[in-house]
C-alpha positions in Angstrom: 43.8 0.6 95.2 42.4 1.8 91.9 38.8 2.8 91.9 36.8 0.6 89.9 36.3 1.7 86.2 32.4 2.7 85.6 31.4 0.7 82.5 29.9 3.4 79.8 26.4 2.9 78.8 26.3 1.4 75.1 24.2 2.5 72.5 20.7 0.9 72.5 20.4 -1.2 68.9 17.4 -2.6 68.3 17.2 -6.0 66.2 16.6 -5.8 62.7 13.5 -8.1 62.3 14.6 -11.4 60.0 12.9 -11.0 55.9 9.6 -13.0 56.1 8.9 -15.8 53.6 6.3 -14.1 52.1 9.0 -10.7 51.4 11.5 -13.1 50.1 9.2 -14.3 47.7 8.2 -10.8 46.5 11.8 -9.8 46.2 12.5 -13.0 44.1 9.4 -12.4 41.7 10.3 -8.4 41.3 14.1 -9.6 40.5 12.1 -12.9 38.0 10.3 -9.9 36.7 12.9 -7.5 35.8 15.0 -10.1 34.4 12.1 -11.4 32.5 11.7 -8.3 30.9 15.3 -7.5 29.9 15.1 -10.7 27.9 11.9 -9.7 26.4 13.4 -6.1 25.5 16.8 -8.0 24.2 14.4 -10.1 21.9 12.3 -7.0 20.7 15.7 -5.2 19.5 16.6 -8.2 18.0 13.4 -9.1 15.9 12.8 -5.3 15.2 14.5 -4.5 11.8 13.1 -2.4 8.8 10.4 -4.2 6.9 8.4 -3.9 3.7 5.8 -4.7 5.3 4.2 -2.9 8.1 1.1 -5.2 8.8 3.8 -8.1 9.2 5.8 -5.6 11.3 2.7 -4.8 13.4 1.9 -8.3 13.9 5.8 -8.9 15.4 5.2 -6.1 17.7 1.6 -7.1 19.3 2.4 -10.4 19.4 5.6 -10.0 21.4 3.9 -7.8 23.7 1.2 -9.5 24.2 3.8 -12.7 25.0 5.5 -10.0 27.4 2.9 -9.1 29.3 0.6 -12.0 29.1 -2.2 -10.4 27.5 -4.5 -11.5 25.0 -5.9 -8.4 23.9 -4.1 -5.8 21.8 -4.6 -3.5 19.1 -2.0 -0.8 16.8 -3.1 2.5 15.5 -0.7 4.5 13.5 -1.5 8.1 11.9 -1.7 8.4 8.5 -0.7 11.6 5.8 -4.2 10.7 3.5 -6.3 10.4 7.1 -4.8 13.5 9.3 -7.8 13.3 11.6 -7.8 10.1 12.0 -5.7 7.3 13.2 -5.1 3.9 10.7 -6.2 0.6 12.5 -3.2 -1.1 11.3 -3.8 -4.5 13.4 -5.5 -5.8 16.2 -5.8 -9.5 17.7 -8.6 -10.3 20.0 -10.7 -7.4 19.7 -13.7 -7.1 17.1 -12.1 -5.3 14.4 -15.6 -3.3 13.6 -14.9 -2.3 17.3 -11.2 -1.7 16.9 -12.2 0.4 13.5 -14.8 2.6 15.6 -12.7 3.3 18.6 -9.6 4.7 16.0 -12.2 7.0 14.4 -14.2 8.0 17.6 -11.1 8.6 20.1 -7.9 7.4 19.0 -6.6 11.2 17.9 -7.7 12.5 21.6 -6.3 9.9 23.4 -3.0 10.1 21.7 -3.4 14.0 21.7 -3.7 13.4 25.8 -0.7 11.2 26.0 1.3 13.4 23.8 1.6 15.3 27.2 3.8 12.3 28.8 3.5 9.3 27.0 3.2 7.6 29.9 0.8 4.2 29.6 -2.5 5.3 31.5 -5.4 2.3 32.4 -8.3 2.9 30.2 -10.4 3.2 33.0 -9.1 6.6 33.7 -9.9 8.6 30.2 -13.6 9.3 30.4 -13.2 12.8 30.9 -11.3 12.8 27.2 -13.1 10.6 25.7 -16.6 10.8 26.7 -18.9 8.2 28.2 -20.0 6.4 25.3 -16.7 6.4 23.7 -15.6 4.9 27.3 -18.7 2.0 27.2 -17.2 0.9 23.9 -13.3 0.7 25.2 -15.0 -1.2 28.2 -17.2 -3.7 25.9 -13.1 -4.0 23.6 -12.3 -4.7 27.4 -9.4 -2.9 26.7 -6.9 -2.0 30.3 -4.2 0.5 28.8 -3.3 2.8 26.3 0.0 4.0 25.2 1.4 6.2 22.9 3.9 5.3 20.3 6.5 7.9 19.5 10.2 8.8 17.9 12.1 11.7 17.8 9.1 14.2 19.6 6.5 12.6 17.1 3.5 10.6 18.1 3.0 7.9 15.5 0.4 6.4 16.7 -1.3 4.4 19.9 -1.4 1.0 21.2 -4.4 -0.5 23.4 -3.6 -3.6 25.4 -5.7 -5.9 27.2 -6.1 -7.1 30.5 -3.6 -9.6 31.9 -4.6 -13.5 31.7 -3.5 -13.8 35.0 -5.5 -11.1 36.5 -2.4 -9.0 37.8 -2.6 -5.3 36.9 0.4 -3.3 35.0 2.0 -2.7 37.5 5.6 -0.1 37.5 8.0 -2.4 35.9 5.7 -3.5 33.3 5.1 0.1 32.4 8.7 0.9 32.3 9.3 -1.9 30.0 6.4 -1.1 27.7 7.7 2.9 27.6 11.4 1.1 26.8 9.6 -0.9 24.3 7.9 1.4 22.5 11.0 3.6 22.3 12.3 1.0 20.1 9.2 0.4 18.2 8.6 3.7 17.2 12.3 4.9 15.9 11.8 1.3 13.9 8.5 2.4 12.6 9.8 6.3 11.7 12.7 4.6 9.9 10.6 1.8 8.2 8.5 4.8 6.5 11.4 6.8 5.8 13.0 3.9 4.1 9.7 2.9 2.3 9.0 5.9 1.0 12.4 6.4 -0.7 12.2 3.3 -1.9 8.6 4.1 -3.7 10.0 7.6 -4.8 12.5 5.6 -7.0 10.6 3.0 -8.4 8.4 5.5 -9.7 11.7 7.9 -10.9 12.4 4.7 -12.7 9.2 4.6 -14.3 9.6 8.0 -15.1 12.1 7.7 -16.5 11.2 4.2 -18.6 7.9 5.9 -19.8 10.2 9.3 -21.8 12.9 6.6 -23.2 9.9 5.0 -24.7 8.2 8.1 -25.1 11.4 9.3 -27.2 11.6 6.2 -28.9 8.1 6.2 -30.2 8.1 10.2 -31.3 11.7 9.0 -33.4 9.8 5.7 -34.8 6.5 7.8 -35.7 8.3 10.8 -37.2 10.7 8.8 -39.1 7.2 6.7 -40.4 5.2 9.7 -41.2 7.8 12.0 -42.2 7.7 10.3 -46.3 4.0 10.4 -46.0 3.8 14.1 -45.3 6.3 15.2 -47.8 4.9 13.4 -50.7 1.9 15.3 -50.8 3.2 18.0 -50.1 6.0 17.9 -52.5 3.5 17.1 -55.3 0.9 20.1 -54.7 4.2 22.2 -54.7 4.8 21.1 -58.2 1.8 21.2 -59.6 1.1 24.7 -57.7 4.1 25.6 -59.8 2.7 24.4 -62.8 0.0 26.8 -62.8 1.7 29.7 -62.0 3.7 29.0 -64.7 2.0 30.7 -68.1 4.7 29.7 -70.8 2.6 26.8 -70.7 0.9 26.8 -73.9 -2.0 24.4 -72.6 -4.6 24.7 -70.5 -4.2 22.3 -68.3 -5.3 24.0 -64.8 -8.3 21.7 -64.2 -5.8 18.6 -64.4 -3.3 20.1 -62.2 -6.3 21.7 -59.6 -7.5 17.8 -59.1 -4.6 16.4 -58.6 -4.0 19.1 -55.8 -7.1 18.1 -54.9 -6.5 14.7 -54.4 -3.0 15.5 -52.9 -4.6 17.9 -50.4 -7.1 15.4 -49.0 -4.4 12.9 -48.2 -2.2 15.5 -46.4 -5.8 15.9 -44.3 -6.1 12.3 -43.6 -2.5 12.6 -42.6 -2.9 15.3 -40.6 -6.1 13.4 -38.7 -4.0 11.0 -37.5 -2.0 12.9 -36.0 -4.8 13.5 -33.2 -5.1 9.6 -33.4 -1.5 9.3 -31.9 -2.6 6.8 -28.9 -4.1 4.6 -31.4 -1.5 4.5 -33.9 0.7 3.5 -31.2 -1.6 0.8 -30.3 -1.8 -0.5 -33.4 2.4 -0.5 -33.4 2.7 -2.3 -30.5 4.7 -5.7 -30.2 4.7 -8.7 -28.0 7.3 -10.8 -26.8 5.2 -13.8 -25.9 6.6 -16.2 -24.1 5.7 -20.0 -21.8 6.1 -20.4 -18.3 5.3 -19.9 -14.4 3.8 -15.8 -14.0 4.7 -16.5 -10.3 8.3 -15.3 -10.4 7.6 -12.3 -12.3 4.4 -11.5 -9.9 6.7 -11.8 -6.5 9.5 -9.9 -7.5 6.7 -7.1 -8.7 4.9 -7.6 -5.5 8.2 -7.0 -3.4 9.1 -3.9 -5.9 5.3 -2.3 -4.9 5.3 -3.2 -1.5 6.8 0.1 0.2 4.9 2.1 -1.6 1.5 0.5 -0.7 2.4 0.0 3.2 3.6 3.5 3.3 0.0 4.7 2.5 -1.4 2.7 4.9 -2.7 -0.3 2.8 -1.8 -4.1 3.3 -0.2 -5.6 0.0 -0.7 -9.5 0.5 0.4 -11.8 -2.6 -1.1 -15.3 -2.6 -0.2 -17.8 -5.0 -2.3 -21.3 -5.8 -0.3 -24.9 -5.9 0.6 -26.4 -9.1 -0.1 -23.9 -11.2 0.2 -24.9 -15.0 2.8 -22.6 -17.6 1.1 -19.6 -18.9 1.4 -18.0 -22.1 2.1 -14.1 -21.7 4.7 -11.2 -22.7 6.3 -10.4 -19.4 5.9 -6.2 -19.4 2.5 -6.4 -20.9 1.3 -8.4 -18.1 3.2 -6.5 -15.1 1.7 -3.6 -16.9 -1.9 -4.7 -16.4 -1.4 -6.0 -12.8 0.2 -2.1 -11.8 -2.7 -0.5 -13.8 -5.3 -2.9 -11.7 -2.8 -2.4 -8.7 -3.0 1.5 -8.8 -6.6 1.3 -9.3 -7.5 -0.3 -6.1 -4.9 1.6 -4.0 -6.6 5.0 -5.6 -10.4 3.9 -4.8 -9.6 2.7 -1.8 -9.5 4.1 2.0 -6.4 3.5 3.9 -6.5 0.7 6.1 -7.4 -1.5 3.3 -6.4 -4.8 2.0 -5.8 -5.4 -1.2 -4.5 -8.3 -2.4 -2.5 -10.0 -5.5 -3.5 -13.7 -6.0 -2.3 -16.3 -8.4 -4.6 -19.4 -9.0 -6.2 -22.1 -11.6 -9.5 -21.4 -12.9 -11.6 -23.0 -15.3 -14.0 -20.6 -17.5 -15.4 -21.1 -21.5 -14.4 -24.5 -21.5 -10.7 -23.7 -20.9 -8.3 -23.6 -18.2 -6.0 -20.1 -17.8 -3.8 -18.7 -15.1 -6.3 -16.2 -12.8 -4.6 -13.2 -11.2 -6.8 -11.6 -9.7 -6.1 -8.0 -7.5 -9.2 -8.1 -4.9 -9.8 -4.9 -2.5 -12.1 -4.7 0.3 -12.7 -1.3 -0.7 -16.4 0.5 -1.4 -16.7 -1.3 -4.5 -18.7 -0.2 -7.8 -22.2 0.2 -8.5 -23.4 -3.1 -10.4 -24.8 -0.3 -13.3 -21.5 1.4 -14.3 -19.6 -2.0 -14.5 -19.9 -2.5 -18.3 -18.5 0.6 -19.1 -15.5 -0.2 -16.6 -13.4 -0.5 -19.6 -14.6 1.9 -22.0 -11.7 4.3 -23.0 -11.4 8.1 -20.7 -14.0 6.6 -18.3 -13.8 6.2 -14.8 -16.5 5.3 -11.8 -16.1 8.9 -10.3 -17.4 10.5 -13.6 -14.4 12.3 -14.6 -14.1 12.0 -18.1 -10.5 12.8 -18.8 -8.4 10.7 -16.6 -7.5 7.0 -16.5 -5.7 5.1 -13.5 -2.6 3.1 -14.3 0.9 3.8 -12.6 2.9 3.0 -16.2 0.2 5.3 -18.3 -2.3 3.2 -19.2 -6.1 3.2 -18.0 -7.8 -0.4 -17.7 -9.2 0.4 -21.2 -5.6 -0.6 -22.6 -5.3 -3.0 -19.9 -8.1 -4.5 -21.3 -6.7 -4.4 -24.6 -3.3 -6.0 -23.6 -5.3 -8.7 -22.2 -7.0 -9.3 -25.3 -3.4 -9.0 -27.2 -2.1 -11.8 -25.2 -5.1 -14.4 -26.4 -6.2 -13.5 -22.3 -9.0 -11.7 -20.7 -9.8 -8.8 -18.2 -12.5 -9.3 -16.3 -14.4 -7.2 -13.4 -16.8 -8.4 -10.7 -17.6 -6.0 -7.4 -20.7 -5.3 -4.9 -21.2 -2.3 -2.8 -19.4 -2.2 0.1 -17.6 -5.5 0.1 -15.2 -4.5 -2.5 -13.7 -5.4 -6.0 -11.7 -8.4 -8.0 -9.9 -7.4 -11.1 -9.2 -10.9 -12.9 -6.4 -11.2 -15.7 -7.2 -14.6 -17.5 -3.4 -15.8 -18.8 -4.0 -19.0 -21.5 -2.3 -21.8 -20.4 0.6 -23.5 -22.7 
C-alpha cells in the first residue's frame, strides 16, 4: 500500500483589490484628456500655416489655446530686432493691455531669459525671485497662472502668459506636455512666417529699386535730350562771336557789338546752368498724370497685401478698413499708391513697434463737397500741435533734420502734398500728443 502523497504547500497570492468607481473615472478622464488634446494638437497643425499677418496669426494661436485649456486669460510676447531689450506685446485677450504693455517691458526678457534654461511652462506664482516683488504684484493683479516660452530651432522667440483655468483645475502634466508640443509648432510657424515675410519685403523694395533707376534713367535721357539744344546754342554763338574778335582782317570795329551779344549769350548759359541745381523741380513741373474714374479700393488692397510682410515683420499691425458704398473717385493710379507708401513709411518710421497703424477707406464730406478719404491713422507719439503747418514744407521733418524726407518711392510728404493737389485732391494732417496721427488723402469724386 502506497504511502499517501503529501500535498505541496502552494504559493500564497493575495487578491488583487477590484478598480474603485472613483479610479475608473480618473482613468476615463486622463484617457478623455489625452485624446482631447491630440485633437486639439491635430487642429493647431492644421490652422497653423504662414501668414501676412502676424497679429491675425497671434490671435489663431491664443484663441486656440485658450479653447484647449479652458482659459480666459492669455497674452503673446515676441522679441523684436528694433526693441532687443525688450519683448513686443503682439496680442493679449483678457488682460488690460496697459498691464500686458508694462509686464513685457518690466520682466518679459528675464522670464524668458529663465525659461531659456528648459522651456518648460512654470506657474507664475513661482518667479518672484526673477522677477521681483512688485513685478510679481502686477502678474498677480493680470491674474496670470503660467508662463511659457516660445522657441524654434534653439531660439527663444518670445513668451506666452496664460490664465487660470475657468474650471478651477490647475495645469496639470498632460496639459503642460501638450502646451510644450504646442508651442513646438507655434514657434517653427512663427521663425518661418518672419523668414518668409522678410524676403518677401526685401523684394518689394528691390522692385522699387529697381522701378525708381528705370525712371531715374528715363528722366536723365528726357532732360539731357531737352537741355542739350539749349546749352549748345549759346554756347555755339559766343564761340562765333569770340571768333569774330580775334579775328583782325576785320576792317570794322565792331567789338562792342560782338562783346554784348556774348553778353547776352553768356547770361542765358547761367540761367541754364541754374537750373541745373533746380533738377527736382524741373521734374515736377514734367510730370504727367494718367487720371482716371473708379473704386481706389482695389488698388488700396492689393497695395495693402504687397506692404503687409514688411510692416508685421517690424512688429507693427497693418489693418486696412474700407467704408460701404463708397462713390468712384477721380485719381491717377501710381500717383495715389505713391502718396499712401509715402504717408505709410511715415507712420511705420515715427512709430514704436507694437503699433497699429492703419489704412482706411471712407466717404467724407468737407468744403461743400464729397471726396473719397484715405486716411493712414497711427497710434504713435503724435506731433506737436506747433510744427504741424510746416508738416509739408519741402526738406522738413518733425525731428528737425533738415535734409531728409520720408517716403519709401522717393518722395517726402512735401511732393505728396503736391500730387495731391495735382489730382484736384487734398493732403491733409491732424495729430495730438500721445494719441497719435491721421494722414488724410481727399480723392474728388466722379
Amino acid at each position: 500500500m502506497e504511502p499517501a502523497r503529501k500535498q505541496a504547500p502552494s504559493a500564497h497570492r493575495p487578491e488583487e483589490a477590484p478598480p474603485t468607481e472613483a479610479g475608473v473615472d480618473q482613468a476615463l478622464r486622463l484617457v478623455a484628456r489625452r485624446e482631447h488634446t491630440l485633437l486639439s494638437l491635430s487642429e493647431l497643425s492644421h490652422e497653423l500655416t504662414i501668414s501676412l499677418d502676424l497679429f491675425n496669426l497671434a490671435d489663431l494661436i491664443l484663441f486656440n489655446l485658450m479653447g484647449h485649456f479652458g482659459t480666459a486669460r492669455s497674452a503673446l510676447w515676441l522679441s523684436s530686432e528694433a526693441s532687443a531689450n525688450e519683448p513686443v506685446l503682439v496680442r493679449c485677450h483678457g488682460i488690460n493691455r496697459q498691464v500686458a504693455r508694462a509686464l513685457g517691458a518690466s520682466c518679459a526678457s528675464r522670464i524668458m531669459t529663465y525659461l531659456a534654461q528648459g522651456l518648460a511652462p512654470l506657474p507664475a506664482s513661482g518667479l518672484e525671485q526673477v522677477v521681483g516683488s512688485s513685478t510679481a504684484r502686477l502678474i498677480q493683479r493680470a491674474d496670470i497662472s503660467l508662463f511659457a516660452a516660445i522657441a524654434a530651432r534653439g531660439e527663444v522667440l518670445g513668451l506666452l502668459a496664460l490664465g487660470p483655468r475657468v474650471s478651477g483645475e490647475p495645469f496639470g502634466t498632460v496639459e503642460e506636455q501638450a502646451l510644450q508640443a504646442s508651442l513646438g509648432m507655434i514657434g517653427v510657424t512663427i521663425q518661418n512666417m518672419t523668414f518668409y515675410n522678410r524676403l518677401l519685403e526685401n523684394n518689394r523694395q528691390l522692385r522699387l529699386a529697381n522701378q525708381n533707376l528705370k525712371s531715374l534713367d528715363q528722366l536723365k535721357s528726357e532732360f539731357l535730350s531737352n537741355v542739350n539744344h539749349e546749352l549748345r546754342t549759346p554756347l555755339t554763338n559766343i564761340i562765333a562771336y569770340v571768333d569774330c574778335l580775334l579775328d583782325q582782317r576785320r576792317g570794322a570795329d565792331t567789338s562792342s557789338d560782338f562783346l554784348k551779344v556774348v553778353m547776352e549769350e553768356a547770361v542765358k548759359l547761367q540761367a541754364l546752368l541754374e537750373n541745373l541745381l533746380s533738377f527736382s523741380a524741373l521734374k515736377q513741373k514734367k510730370l504727367a498724370l494718367n487720371m482716371t474714374t473708379g473704386n481706389v479700393v482695389p488698388f488700396l488692397a492689393a497695395y495693402h497685401q504687397e506692404r503687409l510682410p514688411g510692416v508685421t515683420e517690424g512688429f507693427r499691425e497693418l489693418v486696412l478698413t474700407c467704408g460701404a458704398d463708397l462713390p468712384d473717385a477721380r485719381f491717377d493710379e501710381r500717383r495715389m499708391l505713391e502718396i499712401v507708401d509715402a504717408l505709410i513709411n511715415n507712420a511705420v518710421k515715427f512709430t514704436p513697434v507694437g503699433s497699429r497703424v492703419e489704412l482706411r477707406v471712407r466717404t467724407a464730406s468737407e468744403d461743400g463737397r464729397t471726396w473719397v478719404a484715405v486716411d493712414v491713422e497711427d497710434d504713435g507719439p503724435g506731433i506737436p500741435a506747433e510744427r504741424l503747418p510746416a508738416l509739408f514744407d519741402s526738406f522738413h521733418q518733425v525731428d528737425g533734420s533738415s535734409t531728409r524726407t520720408v517716403g519709401g518711392m522717393g518722395i517726402g510728404l512735401a511732393f505728396a502734398k503736391q500730387l495731391a493737389e495735382w489730382m484736384g485732391g487734398q493732403l491733409k494732417a491732424e495729430s495730438q500728443i500721445g494719441k497719435g496721427s491721421t494722414f488724410t488723402l481727399l480723392l474728388p469724386t466722379a
